[in-house]
Structure formats: C-alpha cells, structure tokens
BATIGU-651625 format. One record per residue (C-alpha): residue number from 1; residue in one letter; x, y, z. Coordinates in pm, whole numbers, plus 50000, padded with zeros to 5 digits. Layout:
BEGIN
[NUM,"A",[X,Y,Z]],
...
***
This chain:
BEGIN
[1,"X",[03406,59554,64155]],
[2,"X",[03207,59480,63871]],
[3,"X",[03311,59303,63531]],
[4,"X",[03111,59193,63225]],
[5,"X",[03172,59049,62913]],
[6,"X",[02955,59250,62628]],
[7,"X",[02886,59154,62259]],
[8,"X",[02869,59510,62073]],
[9,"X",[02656,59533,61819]],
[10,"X",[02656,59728,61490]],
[11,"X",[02557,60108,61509]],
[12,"X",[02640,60209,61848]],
[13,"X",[02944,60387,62019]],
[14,"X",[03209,60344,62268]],
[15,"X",[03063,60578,62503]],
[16,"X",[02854,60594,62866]],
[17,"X",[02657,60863,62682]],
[18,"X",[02574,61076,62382]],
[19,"X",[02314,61327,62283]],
[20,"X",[02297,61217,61911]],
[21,"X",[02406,60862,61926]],
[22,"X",[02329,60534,62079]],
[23,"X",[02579,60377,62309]],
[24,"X",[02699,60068,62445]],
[25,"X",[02602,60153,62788]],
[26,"X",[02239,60192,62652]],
[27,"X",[02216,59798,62661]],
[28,"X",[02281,59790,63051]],
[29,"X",[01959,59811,63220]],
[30,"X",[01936,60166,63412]],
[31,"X",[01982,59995,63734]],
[32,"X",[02326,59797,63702]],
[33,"X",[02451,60062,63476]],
[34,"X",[02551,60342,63800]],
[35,"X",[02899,60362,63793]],
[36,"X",[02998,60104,63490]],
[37,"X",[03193,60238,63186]],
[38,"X",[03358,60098,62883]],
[39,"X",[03714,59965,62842]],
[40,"X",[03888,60088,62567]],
[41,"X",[03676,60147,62263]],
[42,"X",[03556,59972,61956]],
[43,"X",[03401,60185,61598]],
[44,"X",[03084,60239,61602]],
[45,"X",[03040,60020,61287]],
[46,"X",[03287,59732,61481]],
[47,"X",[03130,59447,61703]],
[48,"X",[03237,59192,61908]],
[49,"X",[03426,59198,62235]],
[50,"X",[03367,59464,62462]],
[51,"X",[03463,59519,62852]],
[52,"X",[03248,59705,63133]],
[53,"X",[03381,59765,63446]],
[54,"X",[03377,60011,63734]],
[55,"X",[03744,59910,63821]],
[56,"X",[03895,60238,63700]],
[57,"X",[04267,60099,63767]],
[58,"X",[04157,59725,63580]],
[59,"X",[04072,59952,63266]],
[60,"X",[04396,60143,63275]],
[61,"X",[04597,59825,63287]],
[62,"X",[04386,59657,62996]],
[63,"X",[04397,59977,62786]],
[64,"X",[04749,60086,62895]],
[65,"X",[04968,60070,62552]],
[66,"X",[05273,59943,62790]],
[67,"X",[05091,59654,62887]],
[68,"X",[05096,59561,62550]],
[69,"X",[04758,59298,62631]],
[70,"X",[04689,59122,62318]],
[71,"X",[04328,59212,62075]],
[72,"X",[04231,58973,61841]],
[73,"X",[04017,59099,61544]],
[74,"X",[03858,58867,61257]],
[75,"X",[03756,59072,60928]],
[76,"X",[03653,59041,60614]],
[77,"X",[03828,59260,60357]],
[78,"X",[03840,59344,59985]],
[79,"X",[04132,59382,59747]],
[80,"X",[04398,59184,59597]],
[81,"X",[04512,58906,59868]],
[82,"X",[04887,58737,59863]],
[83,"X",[05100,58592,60137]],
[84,"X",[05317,58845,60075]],
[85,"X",[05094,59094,60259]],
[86,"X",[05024,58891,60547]],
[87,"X",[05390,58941,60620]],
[88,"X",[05386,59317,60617]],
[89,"X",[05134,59284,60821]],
[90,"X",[05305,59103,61074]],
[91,"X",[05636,59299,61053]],
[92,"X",[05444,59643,61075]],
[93,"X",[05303,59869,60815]],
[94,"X",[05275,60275,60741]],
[95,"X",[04917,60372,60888]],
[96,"X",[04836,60705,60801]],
[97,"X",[04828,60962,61035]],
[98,"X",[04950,60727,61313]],
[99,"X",[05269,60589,61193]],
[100,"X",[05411,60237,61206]],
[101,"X",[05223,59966,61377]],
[102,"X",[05362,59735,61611]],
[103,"X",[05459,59338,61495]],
[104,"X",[05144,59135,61505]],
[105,"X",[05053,58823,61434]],
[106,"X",[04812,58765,61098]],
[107,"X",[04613,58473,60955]],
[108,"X",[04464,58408,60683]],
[109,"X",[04130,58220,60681]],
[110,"X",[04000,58207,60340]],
[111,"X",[03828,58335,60049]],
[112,"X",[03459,58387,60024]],
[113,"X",[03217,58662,59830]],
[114,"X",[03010,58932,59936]],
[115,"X",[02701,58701,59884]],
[116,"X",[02835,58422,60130]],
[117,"X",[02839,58696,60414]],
[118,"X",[02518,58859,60324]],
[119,"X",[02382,58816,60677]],
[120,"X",[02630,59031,60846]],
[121,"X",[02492,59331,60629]],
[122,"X",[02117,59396,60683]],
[123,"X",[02044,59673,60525]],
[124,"X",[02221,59597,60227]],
[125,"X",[02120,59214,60158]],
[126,"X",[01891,59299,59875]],
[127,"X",[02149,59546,59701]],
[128,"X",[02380,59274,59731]],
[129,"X",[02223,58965,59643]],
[130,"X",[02012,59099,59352]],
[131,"X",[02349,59294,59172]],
[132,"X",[02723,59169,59084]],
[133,"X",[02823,59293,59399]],
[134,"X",[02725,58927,59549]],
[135,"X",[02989,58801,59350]],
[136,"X",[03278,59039,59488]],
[137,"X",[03590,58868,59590]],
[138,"X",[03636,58894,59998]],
[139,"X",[03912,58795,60242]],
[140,"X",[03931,58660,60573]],
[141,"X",[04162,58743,60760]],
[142,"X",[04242,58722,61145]],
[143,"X",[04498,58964,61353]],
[144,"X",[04562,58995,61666]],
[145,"X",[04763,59349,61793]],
[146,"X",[04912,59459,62127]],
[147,"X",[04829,59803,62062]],
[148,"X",[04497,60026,62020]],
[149,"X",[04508,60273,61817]],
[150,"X",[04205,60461,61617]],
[151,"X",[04088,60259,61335]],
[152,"X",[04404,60080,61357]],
[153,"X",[04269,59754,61189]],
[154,"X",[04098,59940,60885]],
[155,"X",[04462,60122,60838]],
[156,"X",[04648,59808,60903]],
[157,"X",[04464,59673,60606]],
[158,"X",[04465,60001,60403]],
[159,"X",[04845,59971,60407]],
[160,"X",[04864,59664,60213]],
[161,"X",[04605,59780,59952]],
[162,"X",[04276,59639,60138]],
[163,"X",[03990,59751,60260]],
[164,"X",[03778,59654,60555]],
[165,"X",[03402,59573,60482]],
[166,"X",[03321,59400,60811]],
[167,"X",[03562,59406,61151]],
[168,"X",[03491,59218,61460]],
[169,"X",[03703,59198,61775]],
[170,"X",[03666,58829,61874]],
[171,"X",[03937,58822,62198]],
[172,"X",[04155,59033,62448]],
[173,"X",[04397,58877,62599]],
[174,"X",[04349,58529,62499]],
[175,"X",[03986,58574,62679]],
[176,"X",[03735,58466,62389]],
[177,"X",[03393,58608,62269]],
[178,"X",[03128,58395,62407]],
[179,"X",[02976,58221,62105]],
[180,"X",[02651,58202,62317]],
[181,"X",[02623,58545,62386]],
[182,"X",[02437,58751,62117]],
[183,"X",[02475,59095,61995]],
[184,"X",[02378,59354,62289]],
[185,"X",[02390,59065,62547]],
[186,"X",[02639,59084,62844]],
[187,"X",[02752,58830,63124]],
[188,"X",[03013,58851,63413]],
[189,"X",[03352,58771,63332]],
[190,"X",[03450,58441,63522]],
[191,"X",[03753,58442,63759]],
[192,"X",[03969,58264,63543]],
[193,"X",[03888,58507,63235]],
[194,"X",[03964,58840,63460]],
[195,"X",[04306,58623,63556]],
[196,"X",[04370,58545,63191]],
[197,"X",[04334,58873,63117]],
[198,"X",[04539,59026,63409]],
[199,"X",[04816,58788,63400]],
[200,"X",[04885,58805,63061]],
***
C-alpha cells in the first residue's frame, strides 16, 4: 500500500480526473499514479494538506465522520473580529444548508491587511497593492474540526459574520504539512505519521 503526503495547490480539484478541470492527481507522474486516489477532498481554491493512497479501507477510516480524525485549517478572513466569535466558533454555529457544526477548537493568530498577504494572491497583487484594498483589515485565524463537510470552513466563518479570502488545511490528525514541501510536491508519509494518523 501506497501513502503520500501532497501540498495542493491553488486552482485544481479533489478529483483522479476531469474533462474541464485540472486535478490533484495531475501532479503524480503517469507512472506512480495507477491505482492512487485522493482522501477526502479539499476546494478547488483551498491548499495545503492532501492524502493519496490506494488503501481504499485507510481512506474510509480517515474520511469516516465517526472517526471523528481531527483537520486543522489556518485562514485568513475579513469582517469584524471579537473574542466573542471565536467562542461560537468553538461551541458550534448555524451553517447554511448543513446545519450545526460540531465543537472545535479556534485560535486566533492576529491581525494583518490585504497588502501583508499579497503573495498568496497572484493574480490579484497589482489590483491590490496599487488600490485601498491593500489596506483592508484581515484576520487570522486557526481551527481545527473533526468533521468534513462541504465548504464547512467558509460557512463556519460565514456564521459569525466573516468571510474567507484565503483557506489552507495545514494538519490531519495532528500529522503536519511539511514546510519543505512546496505547492504540487508530494512525499511518502513516514511510519510514525500513518500511526499518528491511525491511532488517533
């Protein structure tokens, strides 16, 4: 059985293929990719941590909602910030169209603008260093969920009157992103990460 740690990049889905869209899998050479597949899912506009496998009973346990295996997101998000909403966070909030989400754990990591994160937005760099945009108030916050469900973060946000402008998933299961390993890059996961990540 095969296991690797993957970085996802920006502008590509959760998906072993796609006739309109690029995928995750499209990073895999051709020749390791027979028989690999994704674990779980990520947005297409969300990086960070990503699992391949072609251990179809690993990715059930990982992605199983009764497992309850921990995700840990990092994001930067607009809107009005108080302690206050940190704790709704954590007790559970109203997501629309997916009712109330689970207790999780929030953090909050500071307070930055749009022009101190310029680099994780390309395309728009010039748009938002050369307009008052670069001077928009953003948050930092860090959660970490035992449950998966679609755009769950972003909702989770939405509930407490924020909204997300850049979302990365940074660990699962107390297994951490590899700071070495850049965007589109993968490596196999180490014994003691696939035990972290199974015993948790």
């Amino acid at each position: 059985m095969r296991y690797y740690m993957f970085n996802k990049p920006k502008g590509c889905i959760t998906a072993c293929s796609d006739p309109r869209h690029k995928t995750v899998m499209e990073y895999i050479p051709p020749a390791e990719r027979q028989g690999l597949f994704p674990v779980g899912r990520l947005d297409k506009d969300t990086e960070g941590l990503l699992i391949l496998t072609d251990d179809g009973a690993f990715s059930n346990t990982v992605s199983s909602p009764s497992s309850k295996k921990t995700k840990t997101y990092r994001l930067y998000a607009e809107g009005e910030y108080s302690p206050e909403k940190l704790n709704m966070l954590e007790a559970g909030v109203m997501m629309k169209g997916e009712g109330v989400s689970a207790p999780s754990l929030a953090k909050y990591l500071g307070e930055y603008r749009l022009s101190d994160i310029v680099s994780l937005f390309p395309e728009q760099r010039s748009r938002i260093l050369h307009t008052k945009l670069g001077n928009k108030k953003i948050h930092y916050v860090e959660i970490t969920v035992t449950e998966g469900k679609k755009h769950q973060i972003k909702k989770m946000m939405l509930a407490v009157g924020m909204k997300v402008v850049y979302l990365e998933r940074v660990a699962i299961s107390g297994v951490l992103l590899d700071a070495s390993l850049e965007r589109g890059a993968y490596r196999p996961l180490a014994d003691e990460e696939l035990r972290s990540i199974l015993n948790q």
